[in-house]
Each structure stands twice: as structure tokens, then as C-alpha cells.
N, C-alpha and C positions, 0 to 999 in steps of 0.2 A: 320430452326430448331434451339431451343435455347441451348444451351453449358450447359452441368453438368458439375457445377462446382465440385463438388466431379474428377471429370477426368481432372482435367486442373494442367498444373505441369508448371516449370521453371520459368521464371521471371514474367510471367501476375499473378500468384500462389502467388507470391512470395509479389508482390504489393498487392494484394489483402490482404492478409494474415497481412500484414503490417498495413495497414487503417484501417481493420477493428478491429484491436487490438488496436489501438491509438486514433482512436476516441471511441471506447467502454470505452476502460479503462478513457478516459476524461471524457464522461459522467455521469461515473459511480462515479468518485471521486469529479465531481461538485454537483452531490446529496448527495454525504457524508460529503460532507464540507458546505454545502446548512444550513444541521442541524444543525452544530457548529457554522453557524454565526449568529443565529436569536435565538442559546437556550435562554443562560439569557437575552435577552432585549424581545422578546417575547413570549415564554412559561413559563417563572413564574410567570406573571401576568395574563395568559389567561387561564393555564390549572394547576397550583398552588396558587388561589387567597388566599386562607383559611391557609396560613401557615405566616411568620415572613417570608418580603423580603428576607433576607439571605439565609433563609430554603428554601425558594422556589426556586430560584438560584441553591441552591445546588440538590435539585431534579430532576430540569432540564438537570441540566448537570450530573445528575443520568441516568437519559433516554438515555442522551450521549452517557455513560461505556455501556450501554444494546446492544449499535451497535457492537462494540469490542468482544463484547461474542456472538453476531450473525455472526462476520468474523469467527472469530474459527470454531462454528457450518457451515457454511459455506465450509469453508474450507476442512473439514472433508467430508459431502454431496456430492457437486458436483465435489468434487478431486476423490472419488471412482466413481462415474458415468463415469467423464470425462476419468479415467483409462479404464474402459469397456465398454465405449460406444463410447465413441470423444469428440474431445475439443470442437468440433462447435456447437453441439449440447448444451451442460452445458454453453458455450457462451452464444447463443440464450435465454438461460431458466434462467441464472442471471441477463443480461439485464430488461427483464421483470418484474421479482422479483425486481431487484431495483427499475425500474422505476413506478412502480404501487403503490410500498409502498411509493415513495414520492409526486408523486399522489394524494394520497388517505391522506398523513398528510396535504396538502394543502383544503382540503374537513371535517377535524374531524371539529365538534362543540367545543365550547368554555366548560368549566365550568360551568361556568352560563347558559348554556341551557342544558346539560346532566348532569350534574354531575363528579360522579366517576369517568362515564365511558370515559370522556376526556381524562384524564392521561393512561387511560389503554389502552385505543387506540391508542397513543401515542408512548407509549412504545411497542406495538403489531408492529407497523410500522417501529418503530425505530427500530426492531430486524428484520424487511424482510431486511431493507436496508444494516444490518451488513453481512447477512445471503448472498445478492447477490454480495456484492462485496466483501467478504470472498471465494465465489468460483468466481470472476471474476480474482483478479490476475491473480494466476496461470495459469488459463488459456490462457488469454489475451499474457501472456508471453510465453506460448508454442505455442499458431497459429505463433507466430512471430518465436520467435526462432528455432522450428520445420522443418520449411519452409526458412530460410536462409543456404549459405553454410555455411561447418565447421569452413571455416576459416571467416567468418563475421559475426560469432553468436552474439558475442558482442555487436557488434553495430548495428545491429537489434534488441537485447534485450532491448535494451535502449532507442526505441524510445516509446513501450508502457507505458514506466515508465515516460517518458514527459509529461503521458497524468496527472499525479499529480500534475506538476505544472500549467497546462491548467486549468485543474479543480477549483483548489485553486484560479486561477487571475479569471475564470468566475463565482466561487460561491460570492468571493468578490467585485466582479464590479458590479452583479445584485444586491444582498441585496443596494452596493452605489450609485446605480444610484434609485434606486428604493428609498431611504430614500431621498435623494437630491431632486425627482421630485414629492413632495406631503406630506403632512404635518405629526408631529409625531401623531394624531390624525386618520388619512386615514390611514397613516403605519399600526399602529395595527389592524385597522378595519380589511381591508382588500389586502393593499397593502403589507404584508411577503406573502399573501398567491398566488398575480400570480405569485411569483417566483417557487413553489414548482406545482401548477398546469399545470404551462408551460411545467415542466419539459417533458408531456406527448410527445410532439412534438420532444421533442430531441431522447426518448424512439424508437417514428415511423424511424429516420432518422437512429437511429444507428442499428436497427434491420433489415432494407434493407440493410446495408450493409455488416452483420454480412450474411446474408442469401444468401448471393453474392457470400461468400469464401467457399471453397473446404476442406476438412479433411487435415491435417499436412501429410508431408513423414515418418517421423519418428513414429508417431502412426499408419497408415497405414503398415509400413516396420513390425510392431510390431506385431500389429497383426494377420498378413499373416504369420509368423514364429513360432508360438507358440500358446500352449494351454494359456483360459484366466485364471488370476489368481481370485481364490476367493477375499480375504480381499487384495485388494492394499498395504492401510496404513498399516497393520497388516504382510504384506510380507518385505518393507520398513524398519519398527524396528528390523523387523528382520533381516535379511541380511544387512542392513546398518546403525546398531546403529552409531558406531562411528561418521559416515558422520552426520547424524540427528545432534548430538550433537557439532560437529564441526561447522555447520550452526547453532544452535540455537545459539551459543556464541557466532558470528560474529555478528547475526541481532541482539542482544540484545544491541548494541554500535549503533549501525544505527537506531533501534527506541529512544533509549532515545536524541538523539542531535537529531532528525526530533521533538520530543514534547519538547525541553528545544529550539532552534530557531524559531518553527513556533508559538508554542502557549506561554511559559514563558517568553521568550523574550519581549512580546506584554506589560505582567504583570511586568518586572523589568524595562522597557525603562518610561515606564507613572509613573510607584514610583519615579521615580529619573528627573523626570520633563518634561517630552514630551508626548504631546497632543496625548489622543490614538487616534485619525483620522488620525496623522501623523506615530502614527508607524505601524496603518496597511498598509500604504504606504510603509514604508521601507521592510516592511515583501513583499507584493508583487513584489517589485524591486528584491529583494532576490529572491523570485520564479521566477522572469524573467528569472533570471541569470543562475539559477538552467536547466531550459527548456531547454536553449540553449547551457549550457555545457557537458551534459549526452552524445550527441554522440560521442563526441571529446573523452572522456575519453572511450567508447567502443571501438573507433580505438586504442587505448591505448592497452586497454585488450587483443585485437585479438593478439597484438603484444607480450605483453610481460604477459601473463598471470592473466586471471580475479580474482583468488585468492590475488595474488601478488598484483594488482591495487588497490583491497579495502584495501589489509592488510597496505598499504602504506598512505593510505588517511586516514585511519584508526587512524593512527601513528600520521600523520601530524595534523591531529583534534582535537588529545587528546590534543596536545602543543597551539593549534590556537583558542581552549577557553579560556584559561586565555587572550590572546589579545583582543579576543569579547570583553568579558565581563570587559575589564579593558578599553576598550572605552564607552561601554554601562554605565560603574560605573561614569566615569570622565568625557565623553561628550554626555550626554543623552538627552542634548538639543540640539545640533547638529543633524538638519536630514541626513547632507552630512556626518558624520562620522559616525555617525548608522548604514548609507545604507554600508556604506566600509566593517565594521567590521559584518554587518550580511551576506554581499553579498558575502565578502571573505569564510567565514566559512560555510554556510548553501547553497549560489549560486554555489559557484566554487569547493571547498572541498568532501561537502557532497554530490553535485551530483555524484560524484565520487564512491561512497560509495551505493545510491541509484539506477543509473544506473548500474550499472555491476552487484549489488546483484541478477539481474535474470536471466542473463545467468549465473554465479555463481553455483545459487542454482540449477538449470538445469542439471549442468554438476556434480551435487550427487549421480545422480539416472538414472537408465534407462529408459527406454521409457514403459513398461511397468506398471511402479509405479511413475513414475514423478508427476501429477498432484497431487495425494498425498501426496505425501512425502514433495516436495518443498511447497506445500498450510501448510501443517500442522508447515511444521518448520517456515514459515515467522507468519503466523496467532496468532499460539500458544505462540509464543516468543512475539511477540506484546502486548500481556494482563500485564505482568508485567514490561515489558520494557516502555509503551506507555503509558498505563493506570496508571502507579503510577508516572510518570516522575513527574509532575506538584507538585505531594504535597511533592515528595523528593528534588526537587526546591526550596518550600518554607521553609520547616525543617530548611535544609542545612544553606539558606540564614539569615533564622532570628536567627540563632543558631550562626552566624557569626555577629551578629548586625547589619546586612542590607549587609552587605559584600560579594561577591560573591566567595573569593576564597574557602572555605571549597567545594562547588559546583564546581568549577575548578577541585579541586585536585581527589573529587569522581569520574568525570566525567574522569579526564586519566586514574584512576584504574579502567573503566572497559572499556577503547580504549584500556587499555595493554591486556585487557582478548580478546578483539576483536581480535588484533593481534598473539595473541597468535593459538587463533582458526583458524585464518587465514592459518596460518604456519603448524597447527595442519591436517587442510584438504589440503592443497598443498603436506604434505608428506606421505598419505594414497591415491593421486592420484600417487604420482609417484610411489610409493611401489605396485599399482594394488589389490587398495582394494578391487576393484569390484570381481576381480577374489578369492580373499581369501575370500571374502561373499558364495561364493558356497559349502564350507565345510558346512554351516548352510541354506539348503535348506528349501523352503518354497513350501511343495505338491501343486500343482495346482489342479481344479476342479474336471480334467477329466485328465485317462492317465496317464504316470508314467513318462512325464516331470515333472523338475523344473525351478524355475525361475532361467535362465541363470546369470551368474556375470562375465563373459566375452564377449567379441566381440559383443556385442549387437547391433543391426539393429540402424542406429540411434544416436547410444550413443556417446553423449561430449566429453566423455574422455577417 
């Protein structure tokens, strides 16, 4: 007789739960980064012929920003589902949604044989792909976290968030192996496109294994104890404003240095004289770096607290741009002092900052409103933290005459808001803000419960 996994608990639970969170979330982040490597070299020629290079460039990576407003949308969608239905489930159902929308961009027609309708399909696609891995975080992060003990939340948090820099070295190894073994000619033709068709195959491997793992303890505990709640996100603001906006002001320091290392960096190292083939090299040496230091820093947090570990790294990052970038300014033909100066800051630093943000923001919210609340705060804070890094980059820098430190000095004044936020949610966890949230109950559907703010089944903190 075969084993329902929905009834399987302790450590076989617990691994399951793990894989299937780490390879989802790899998946999920090598189709999203799949798009950013091939925009401007191949969508502004194929599906913006009729514009000014430049303009078409810019369109392209217009489709880009369209992903970032479908993680929001996203985020929003399957974070109330995941709230009332299950994590495994809204798992299962973004997978899909990712993988079909990248899929199906590997199948659009060019310009020149539909028209319009290239671009629009495009962007149709490019919005499922924002759409599924806007509700995959969160989720990815609570089968994990859910299912670890209390005291090894951390570093079980951190190994789904590994799955970003997995994704990153396999979005960039394919598009390079695939330019390396065939001409720029067959590229275009048709060689971008087995990278995003293939995808379908990773799609099949990662949904067997999604289909393998059992509902979390924590949602389960959760909803065996209580009535469900209507509006999740709308319970969330309510009862945990403060927290919301203590997390939004930490991740807004965590997306802008993730887009000023992985993507600006690409753009300041080649102005100041190094071959972009070699600093996507350094940028992935960096993601190596990044993979393999996220769990060390979760053993960190279990220890000495996951607020306190970003707020600290936080700190240290705001100081350890001006050293980047003062190698990047002075030895930018150096690939061995690039890789130091990006690997220190974006490898070793920021992993710090990026693994622990998910049990972090975990340990916000109850179990009842989690998927919400933590999808809305990372999502939402991403549109202007992420989405405008790039051109407050270039502002800054040309406004300095090529210089980077005006960028330096922006970028500590908002590590010190990071920090601050940090310090601001460590002392509404020890103050028992959960519990003060219950003065400002949120009616449930049915029945004259409310949503608990203390002792919660579950709950992080």
C-alpha cells in the first residue's frame, strides 16, 4: 500500500519538505533569470524590429519590469490560497504557471510572422512567470520552514533561498554554453529558444517531487485550531501593521544591493574596462560564494537571533560598498580583484542578509496569515527597491562624473534604514506584539472567533 504523504511527519517529512522546496525554488528562479539573460541580445531584434536599437532594448527589458508586477500579483493570489488551502498545493499550481509560461515564450512567433501580436505574447508570458514565482517564495519557504524544529528554522530557511543562486549559475551556463556551441546566426534562429523549451522537463521533475511532500505541521496545527479566516492579507495589516512595515524596511536594503551586485555591477565593471564575458564570470563566482554561505549564516541565526544576523550584515554592507566599488572604480581589469570585491560583498555579506530574510519574515506572522503577509512584504517592497535600483545607479553615478561614491553614500543611508528596521522588529518581538495585535481583532468567517495573537500553533516567536 502506497504512503500518503499528507500523514507522514518527523525527519522522512522533514527531507521531503526540504528538496522539494530547493529544487522548486531553483527552477523557478532559473526560468526567471532564463528571461533576463536573453532580453536585450534577443527580444529587441525579434519581437521589437520597427523601433531605434536603443528603444527596442528598452522595451525589452520593459517586459522585464512586467515580471516584478506579476510577483506582486502573485504574491497577493497564491499567498491567500496558500493561507486557506495549503502550501503544497499553491506549490504544485506555481510551478506549473511558471513553467508553462516559459514554455510557451520559447514557442511565440517572431515579429515578422505575427506582428503585434509577438510583443503581446510576450509580455502575457512574461507576467505568468512573475505571477508563479511571486507566489512560489513564500511558499517554498514555509514547506521548509514549517516542517523544521524551532530551533533549526534558520537554517532550513536558507537552503530554499540557495535555490537563487542555483538558478542564476544554471540560467547563465545555459544561455553560455548554448552561445559557445553554435553560431550567432543559429543563436537567434533558434538556439535561445531550446533553452526556454527545455524548461518543460525540469517543470515534470520538479512537480514529482513537489507531489511527493505532505502538508507543513504548522498549517496543519493551524488549521485544526481555528475557524478560517476570510481576507488573510487584509487580517495581516491589520493586526500586524507595524511588523509589515518593519519588514518592508529591512527588504528594501536587501533588494537594492541584490540589483546594484548582480545586475549594475555587470554595467560599471565593462565602463571602466573589463570584458562583459568576464564579469558575468565574476558575477557567477559571486553566486557560487553566495550558495554555499547561506547555511552557515542560518546556523548563525538559530544562535544568536535572525533579526540581529541581517541587522548586522545589514550594517556591515552598508561600509563594504564603498570597498566594492572602490576596487571595481580602480582595478576593473583585474578579474581576480573583482571576484574578491564582488564575492566579499554580494557572496559572503549578502548571503547573510538573503538567507535568513525567510525565516525572518516567517517569524512576523502566524501561521494562519503567513503566506500572505510575508509574500506581500518581500514582493511588494521589491517593485521599488529592485525595479528602480538600476537607473538610481546610473543617476547617482553620472551625477558624480563616473564616480561611484554619491552611490556608496545613498546606498549606507538606506543599510542604516535596514538596520534600524531590523532593531525596530526585534523590539516588537520581545515586547509580544503578537499578543498586543489582539486588541485589534480581525472577525473570522464563521463564529465569534478571532484571529489569535498569542500562543499560536506553530508560531516562530
Amino acid at each position: 500500500m502506497s504512503k500518503n504523504p499528507a500523514c507522514e511527519t518527523g525527519d522522512h517529512q522533514l527531507r521531503r519538505a526540504v528538496l522539494s522546496s530547493f529544487v522548486g525554488a531553483a527552477l523557478e528562479w532559473y526560468d526567471f533569470f532564463l528571461y533576463g539573460a536573453v532580453a536585450g541580445l534577443v527580444f529587441a531584434p525579434l519581437y521589437f524590429p520597427n523601433f531605434d536599437p536603443v528603444v527596442g532594448t528598452i522595451l525589452s527589458y520593459a517586459t522585464f519590469a512586467v515580471g516584478y508586477i506579476g510577483r506582486a500579483s502573485g504574491a497577493v493570489i497564491f499567498g491567500h490560497f496558500g493561507d486557506k488551502l495549503g502550501r503544497k498545493k499553491m506549490l504544485v499550481l506555481t510551478l506549473y504557471v511558471m513553467g508553462i509560461g516559459t514554455f510557451a515564450i520559447g514557442c511565440i512567433p517572431t515579429y515578422d510572422q505575427i506582428g503585434i501580436f509577438a510583443p503581446l505574447l510576450l509580455i502575457i508570458c512574461r507576467f505568468a512567470q512573475g505571477l508563479g514565482l511571486g507566489g512560489e517564495w513564500g511558499g517554498a519557504i514555509l514547506m521548509s520552514v514549517e516542517s523544521a524544529p524551532a530551533h533549526k528554522r534558520a537554517f532550513y530557511g536558507t537552503l530554499p533561498q540557495v535555490g537563487l543562486a542555483v538558478g542564476l549559475l544554471m540560467a547563465s551556463g545555459v544561455i553560455g554554453l548554448l552561445s559557445l556551441g553554435m553560431s550567432d546566426a543559429d543563436f537567434m534562429a533558434y538556439g535561445w529558444r531550446i533553452a526556454f523549451i527545455s524548461s518543460i522537463v525540469l517543470l515534470a521533475v520538479g512537480s514529482y517531487i513537489r507531489n511527493k511532500v505532505g502538508e507543513t505541521k504548522d498549517f496543519t496545527e493551524a488549521k485544526s485550531s481555528r475557524e478560517e479566516i476570510g481576507i488573510p492579507l487584509l487580517a495581516a495589516f491589520t493586526n500586524y501593521p507595524k511588523m509589515m512595515l518593519a519588514a518592508i524596511g529591512a527588504r528594501c536594503f536587501e533588494g537594492f544591493v541584490f540589483a546594484i551586485f548582480s545586475v549594475y555591477s555587470l554595467t560599471f565593471l565593462t565602463q571602466h574596462g573589463m570584458d562583459r564575458s568576464w564579469s558575468l564570470i565574476v558575477v557567477a563566482v559571486a553566486s557560487a560564494v553566495m550558495g554555499v554561505c547561506m547555511p552557515f549564516w542560518g546556523i548563525l541565526a538559530d544562535r544568536i537571533g535572525k533579526a540581529r544576523t541581517f541587522g548586522q550584515n545589514s550594517l556591515l554592507l552598508a561600509f563594504l560598498t564603498f570597498l566594492a566599488f572602490y576596487i571595481f572604480y580602480n582595478y576593473a581589469t583585474s578579474f581576480v580583484m573583482a571576484c574578491i570585491g564582488l564575492s566579499l560583498t554580494f557572496g559572503v555579506v549578502y548571503s547573510g542578509m538573503f538567507g535568513v530574510m525567510s525565516s525572518m519574515f516567517a517569524e512576523c506572522f502566524p501561521p494562519a496569515v503567513r503566506y500572505s503577509g510575508m509574500g506581500f512584504v518581500y514582493q511588494i517592497s521589491g517593485i521599488p527597491s529592485v525595479g528602480f535600483a538600476p537607473m538610481i545607479c546610473i543617476a547617482l553615478v553620472e551625477w558624480n562624473g563616473g564616480a561611484p561614491w554619491y552611490l556608496c553614500t545613498f546606498t549606507f543611508a538606506v543599510g542604516i534604514i535596514s538596520v534600524i528596521s531590523c532593531w525596530y522588529m526585534s523590539s516588537l518581538q520581545k515586547r509580544g506584539y503578537n499578543k498586543e495585535s489582539s486588541r485589534r481583532e480581525v472577525p473570522l468567517r464563521q463564529g465569534k472567533e478571532t484571529v489569535p495573537g498569542q500562543g499560536q500553533p506553530g508560531s516562530l516567536a
